[in-house]
C-alpha positions as CSV (number, residue, x, y, z in Angstrom):
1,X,0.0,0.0,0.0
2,X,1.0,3.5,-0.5
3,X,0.1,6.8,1.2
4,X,1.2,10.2,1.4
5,X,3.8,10.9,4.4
6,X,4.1,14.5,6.3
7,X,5.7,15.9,3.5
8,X,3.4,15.2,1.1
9,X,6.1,12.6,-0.4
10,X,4.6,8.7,-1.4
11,X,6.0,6.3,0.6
12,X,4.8,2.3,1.6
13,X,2.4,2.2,4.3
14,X,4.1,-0.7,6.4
15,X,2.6,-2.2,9.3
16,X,4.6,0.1,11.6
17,X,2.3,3.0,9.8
18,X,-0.4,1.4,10.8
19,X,0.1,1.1,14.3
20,X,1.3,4.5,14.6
21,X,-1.7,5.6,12.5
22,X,-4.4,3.8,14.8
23,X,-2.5,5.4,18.1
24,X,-2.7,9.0,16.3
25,X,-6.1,8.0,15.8
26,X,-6.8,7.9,20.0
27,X,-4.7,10.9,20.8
28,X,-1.6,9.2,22.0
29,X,1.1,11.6,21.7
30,X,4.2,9.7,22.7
31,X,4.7,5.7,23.8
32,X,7.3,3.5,24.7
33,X,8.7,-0.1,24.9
34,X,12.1,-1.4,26.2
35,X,14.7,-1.5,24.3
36,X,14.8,-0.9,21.0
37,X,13.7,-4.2,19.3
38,X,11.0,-2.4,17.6
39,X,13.5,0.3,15.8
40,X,11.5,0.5,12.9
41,X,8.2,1.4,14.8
42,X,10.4,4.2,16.7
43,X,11.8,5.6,13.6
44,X,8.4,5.9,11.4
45,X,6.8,7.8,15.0
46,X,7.8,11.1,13.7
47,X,5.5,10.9,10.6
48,X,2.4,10.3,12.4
49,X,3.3,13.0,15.5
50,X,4.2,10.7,18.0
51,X,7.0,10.9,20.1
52,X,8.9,7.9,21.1
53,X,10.8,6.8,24.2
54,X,13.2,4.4,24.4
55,X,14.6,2.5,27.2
56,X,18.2,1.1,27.0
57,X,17.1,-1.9,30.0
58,X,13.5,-3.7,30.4
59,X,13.8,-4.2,34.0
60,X,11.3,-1.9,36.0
61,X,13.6,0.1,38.4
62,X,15.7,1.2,35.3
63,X,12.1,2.6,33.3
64,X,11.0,6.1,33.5
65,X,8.9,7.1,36.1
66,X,6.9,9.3,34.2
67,X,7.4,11.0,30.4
68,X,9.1,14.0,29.8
């Protein structure tokens, strides 16, 4: 599938577009996961106006509190 990104430029819409475009879709503004085993979804999070935040460890006392 192809789509228009913020620029106005066609690109594929991948899967990662899709769940980027369905969290757009209920206001979510930024999101998270540990590590960064889902670099793709983290670097197509611009496009859609979502901010990302990685974690560099998945154990709980190393996560964020709260997001900046």
């Amino acid at each position: 599938m192809v789509c228009d990104d913020h620029r106005g430029r066609r690109v594929a819409f991948t899967v990662a577009d899709y769940i980027l475009k369905r969290l757009s879709e209920q206001h979510i503004d930024r999101f998270g996961v540990p590590a960064a085993y889902c670099a793709r979804l983290f670097d197509a999070a611009p496009n859609h106006g979502i901010k990302s935040v990685v974690a560099a460890s998945d154990h709980p006392h190393d996560l964020p509190t709260e997001l900046p």
